[in-house]
C-alpha positions as CSV (number, residue, x, y, z in Angstrom):
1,X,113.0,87.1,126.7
2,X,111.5,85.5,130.0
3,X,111.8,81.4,130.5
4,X,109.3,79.5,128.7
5,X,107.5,78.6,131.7
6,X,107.1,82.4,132.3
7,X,105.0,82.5,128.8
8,X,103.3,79.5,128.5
9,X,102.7,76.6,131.1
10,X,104.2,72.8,130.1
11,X,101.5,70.6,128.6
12,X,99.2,72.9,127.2
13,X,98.4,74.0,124.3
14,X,99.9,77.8,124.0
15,X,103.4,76.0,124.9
16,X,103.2,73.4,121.9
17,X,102.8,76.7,119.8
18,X,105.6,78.4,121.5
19,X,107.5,75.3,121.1
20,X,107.4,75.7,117.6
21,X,108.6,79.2,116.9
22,X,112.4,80.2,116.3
23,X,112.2,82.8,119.1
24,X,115.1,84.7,117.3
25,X,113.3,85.6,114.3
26,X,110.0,87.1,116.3
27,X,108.5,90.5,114.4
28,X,110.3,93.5,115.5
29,X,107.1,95.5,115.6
30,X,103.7,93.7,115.9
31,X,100.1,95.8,115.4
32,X,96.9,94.6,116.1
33,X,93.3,95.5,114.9
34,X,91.4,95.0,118.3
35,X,87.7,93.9,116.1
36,X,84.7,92.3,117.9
37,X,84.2,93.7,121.2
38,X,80.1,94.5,120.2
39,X,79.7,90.8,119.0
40,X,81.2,89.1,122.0
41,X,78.7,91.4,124.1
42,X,76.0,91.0,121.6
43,X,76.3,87.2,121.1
44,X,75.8,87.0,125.4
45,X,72.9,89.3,125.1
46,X,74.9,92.0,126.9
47,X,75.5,95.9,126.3
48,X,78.2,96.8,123.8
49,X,80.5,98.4,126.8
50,X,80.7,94.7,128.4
51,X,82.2,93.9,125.1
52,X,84.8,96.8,125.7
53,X,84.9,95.8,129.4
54,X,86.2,92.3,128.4
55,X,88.6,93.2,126.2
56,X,90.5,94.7,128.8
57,X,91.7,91.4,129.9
58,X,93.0,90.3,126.3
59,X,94.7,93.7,125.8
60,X,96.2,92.9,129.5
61,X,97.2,89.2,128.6
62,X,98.5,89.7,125.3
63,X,101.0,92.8,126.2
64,X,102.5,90.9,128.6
65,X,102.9,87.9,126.7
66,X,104.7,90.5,123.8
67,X,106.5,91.5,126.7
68,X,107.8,88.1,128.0
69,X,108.3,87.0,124.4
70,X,110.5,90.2,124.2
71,X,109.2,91.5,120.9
72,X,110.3,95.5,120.8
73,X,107.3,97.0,119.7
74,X,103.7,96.5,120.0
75,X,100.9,99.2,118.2
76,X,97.1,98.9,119.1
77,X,94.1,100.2,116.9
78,X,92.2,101.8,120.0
79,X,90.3,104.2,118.7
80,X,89.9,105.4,115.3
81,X,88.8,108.9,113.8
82,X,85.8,107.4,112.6
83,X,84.9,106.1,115.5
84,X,83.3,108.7,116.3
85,X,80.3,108.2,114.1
86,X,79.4,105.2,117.2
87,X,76.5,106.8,119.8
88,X,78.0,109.2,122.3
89,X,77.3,106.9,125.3
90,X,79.5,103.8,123.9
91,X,82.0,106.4,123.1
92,X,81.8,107.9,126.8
93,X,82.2,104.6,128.2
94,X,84.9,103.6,126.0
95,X,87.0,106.9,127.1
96,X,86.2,105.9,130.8
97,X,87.3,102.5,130.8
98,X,90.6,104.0,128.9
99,X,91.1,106.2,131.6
100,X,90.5,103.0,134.5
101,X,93.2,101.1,132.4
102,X,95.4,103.5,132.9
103,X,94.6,104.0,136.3
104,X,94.6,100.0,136.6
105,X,97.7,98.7,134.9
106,X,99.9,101.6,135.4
107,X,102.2,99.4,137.9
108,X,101.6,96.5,136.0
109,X,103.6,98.5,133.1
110,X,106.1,99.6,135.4
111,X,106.6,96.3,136.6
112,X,106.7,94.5,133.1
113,X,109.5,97.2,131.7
114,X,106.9,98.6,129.2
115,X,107.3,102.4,127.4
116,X,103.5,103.4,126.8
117,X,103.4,106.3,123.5
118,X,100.2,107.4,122.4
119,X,99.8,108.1,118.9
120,X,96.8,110.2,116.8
121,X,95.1,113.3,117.0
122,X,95.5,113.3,120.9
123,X,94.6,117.3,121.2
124,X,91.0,116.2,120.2
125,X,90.3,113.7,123.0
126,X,88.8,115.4,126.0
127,X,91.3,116.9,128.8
128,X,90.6,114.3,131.0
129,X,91.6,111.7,128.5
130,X,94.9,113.7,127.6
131,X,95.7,113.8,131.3
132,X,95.7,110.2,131.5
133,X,98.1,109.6,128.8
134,X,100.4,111.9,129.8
135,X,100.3,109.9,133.0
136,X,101.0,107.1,131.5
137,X,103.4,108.6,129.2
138,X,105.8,110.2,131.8
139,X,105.3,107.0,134.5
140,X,106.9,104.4,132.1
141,X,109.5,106.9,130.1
142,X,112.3,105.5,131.9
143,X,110.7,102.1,130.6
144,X,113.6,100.1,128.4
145,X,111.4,96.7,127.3
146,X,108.5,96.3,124.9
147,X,107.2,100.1,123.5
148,X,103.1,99.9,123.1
149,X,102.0,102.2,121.4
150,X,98.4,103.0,121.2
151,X,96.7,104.8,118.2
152,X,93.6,106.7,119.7
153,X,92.0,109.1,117.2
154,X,94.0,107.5,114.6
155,X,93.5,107.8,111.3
156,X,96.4,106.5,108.6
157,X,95.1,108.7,105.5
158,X,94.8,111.9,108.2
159,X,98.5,110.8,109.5
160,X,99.4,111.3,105.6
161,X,97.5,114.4,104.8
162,X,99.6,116.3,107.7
163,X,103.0,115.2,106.0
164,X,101.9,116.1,102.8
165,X,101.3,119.6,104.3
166,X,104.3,119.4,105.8
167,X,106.4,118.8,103.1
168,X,104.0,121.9,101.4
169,X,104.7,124.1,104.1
170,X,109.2,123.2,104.1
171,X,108.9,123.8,100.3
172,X,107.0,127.3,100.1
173,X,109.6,128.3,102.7
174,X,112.3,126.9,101.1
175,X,113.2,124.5,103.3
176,X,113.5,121.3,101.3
177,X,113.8,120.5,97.7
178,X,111.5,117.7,96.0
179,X,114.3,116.2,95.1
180,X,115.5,115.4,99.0
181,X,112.1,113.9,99.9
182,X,112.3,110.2,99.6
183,X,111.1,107.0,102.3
184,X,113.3,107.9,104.6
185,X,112.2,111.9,104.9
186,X,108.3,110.4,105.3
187,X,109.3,108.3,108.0
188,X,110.8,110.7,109.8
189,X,107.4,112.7,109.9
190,X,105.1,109.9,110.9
191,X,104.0,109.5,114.2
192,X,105.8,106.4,114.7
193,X,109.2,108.1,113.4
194,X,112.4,106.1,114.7
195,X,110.6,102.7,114.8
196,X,110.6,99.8,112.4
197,X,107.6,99.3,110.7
198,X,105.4,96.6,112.0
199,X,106.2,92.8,110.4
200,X,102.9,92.2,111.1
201,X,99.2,92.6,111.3
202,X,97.0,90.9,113.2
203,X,93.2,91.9,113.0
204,X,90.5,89.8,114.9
205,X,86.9,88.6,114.5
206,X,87.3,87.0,110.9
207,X,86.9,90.9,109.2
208,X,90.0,91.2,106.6
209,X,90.5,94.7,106.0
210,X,93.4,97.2,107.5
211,X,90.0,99.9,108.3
212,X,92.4,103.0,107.6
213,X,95.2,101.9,110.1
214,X,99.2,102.7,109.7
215,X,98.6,102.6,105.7
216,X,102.2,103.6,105.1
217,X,103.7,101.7,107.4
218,X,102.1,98.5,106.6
219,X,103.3,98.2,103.1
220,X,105.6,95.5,103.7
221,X,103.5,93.8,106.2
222,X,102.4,90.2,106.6
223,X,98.3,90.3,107.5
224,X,97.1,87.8,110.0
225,X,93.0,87.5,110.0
226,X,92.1,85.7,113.2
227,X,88.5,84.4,113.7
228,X,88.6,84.7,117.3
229,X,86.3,88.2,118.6
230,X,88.8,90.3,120.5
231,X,87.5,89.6,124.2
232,X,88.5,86.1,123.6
233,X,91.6,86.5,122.1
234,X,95.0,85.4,124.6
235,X,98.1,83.7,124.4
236,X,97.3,80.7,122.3
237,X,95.8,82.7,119.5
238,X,98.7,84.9,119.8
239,X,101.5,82.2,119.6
240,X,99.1,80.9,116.2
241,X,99.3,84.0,115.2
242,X,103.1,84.4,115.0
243,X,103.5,80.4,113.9
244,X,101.6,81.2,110.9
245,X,104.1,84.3,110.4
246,X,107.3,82.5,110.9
247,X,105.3,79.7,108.1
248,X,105.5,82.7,105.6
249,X,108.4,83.8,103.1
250,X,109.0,87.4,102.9
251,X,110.6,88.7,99.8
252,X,109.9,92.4,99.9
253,X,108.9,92.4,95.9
254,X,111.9,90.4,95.3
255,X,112.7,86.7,94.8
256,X,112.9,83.7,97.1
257,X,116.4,82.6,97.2
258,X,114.7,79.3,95.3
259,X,113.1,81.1,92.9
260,X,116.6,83.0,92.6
261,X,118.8,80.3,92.1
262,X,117.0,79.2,88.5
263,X,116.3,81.9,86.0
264,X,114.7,80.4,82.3
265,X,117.7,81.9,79.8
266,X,115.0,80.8,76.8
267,X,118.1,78.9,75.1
268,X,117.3,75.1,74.6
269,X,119.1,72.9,77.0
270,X,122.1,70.6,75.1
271,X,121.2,67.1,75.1
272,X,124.2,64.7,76.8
């Protein structure tokens, strides 16, 4: 983790936030829901791609704060399989300005340590957008600091489907018996195999809903509904964001250790 100053300036309000969290106990794997690009544009009477446009800056600001903070692993909801369904051009423009940000912040990733995976149905996107992830891809591999993965044609329930045919396919062959398949065989076979699964969620704009995104993975996972529209989203909301977490208990379907210290017996207590 950088020096505070490196993350958020004395005096202002992000560094009163950061002031408050135990930086030992950060999430080990954050993901995001990046919601509200088309009402920041349409609330400035703008297109919908300035929305996308400005959220480049917030994607920018709050990796490297994840970065600086030093938390391992960071996912981003790109671009879903039903998004798609959006007209052609906003999807044309949204693949451009994915391929600028790679162009763009390339060296930025380099410089801040970062290990860029792509995850989703990536033979799908067009060959121009495959080339730029595999640029990305092989210029940060010898990367060693924050992993950001970013899900682009992602969809969790598809991400399912192909282990479940997986797991058809080892067993007509032979290859695995029902009873070997357990949590541990899944996670193996999703695409974010041989990471943690994310702590938590945050998803901006005020909509509270996890809109098909790492549905295994996020069984476990605190939920974090920001009001904020993505575009405006930084440091400070960030910082809220994991105040609020570190606020929470997590007990994993079990008890608190309050809870577990008193359990009711049902025999009547024996006066003194």
């Amino acid at each position: 983790m950088r020096p505070l100053d490196e993350i958020a300036a004395p005096g202002t309000e992000e560094r009163a936030a950061l002031e408050l969290l135990d930086l030992t106990a950060l999430p080990r794997h954050l993901a995001i829901i990046m919601d509200g690009n088309g009402r920041w544009a349409r609330a400035r009477n703008l297109p919908r791609v300035e929305g996308h446009r400005a959220a480049i800056r917030a994607v920018r600001e709050t990796i490297e704060t994840i970065a600086r903070l030093g938390i391992p692993v960071v996912t981003l909801y790109a671009f879903s399989t039903e998004n798609w369904k959006r007209p052609r051009r906003e999807v044309a423009a949204l693949m451009s300005l994915l391929k600028e940000y790679i162009d763009r912040e390339l060296a930025s990733f380099q410089a801040n340590n970062l290990q860029v995976r792509p995850i989703g149905r990536l033979d799908q996107l067009d060959p121009s957008v495959q080339r730029k992830l595999e640029k990305a891809v092989d210029g940060t591999k010898a990367c060693t600091g924050t992993i950001v993965q970013i899900a682009l044609n992602y969809s969790g329930r598809q991400e399912l489907i192909e282990v479940v045919r997986g797991v058809a396919r080892d067993a007509a062959a032979g290859r695995v018996a029902a009873e070997a398949i357990d949590e541990g065989w899944v996670n193996n076979r999703l695409m974010t195999r041989g990471l943690p699964d994310p702590d938590l969620l945050i998803r901006t704009s005020g909509e509270q809903r996890i809109s098909n995104f790492l549905l295994w993975q996020l069984a476990y996972s605190e939920i974090y509904f920001c009001p904020v529209l993505w575009p405006d989203f930084g440091t400070r909301e960030l910082l809220r964001a994991l105040v609020e977490y570190q606020s929470r208990e997590r007990r994993f379907g079990g008890l608190s250790p309050r809870e577990s210290r008193f359990e009711p017996t049902g025999e009547p207590v024996a006066k003194a």
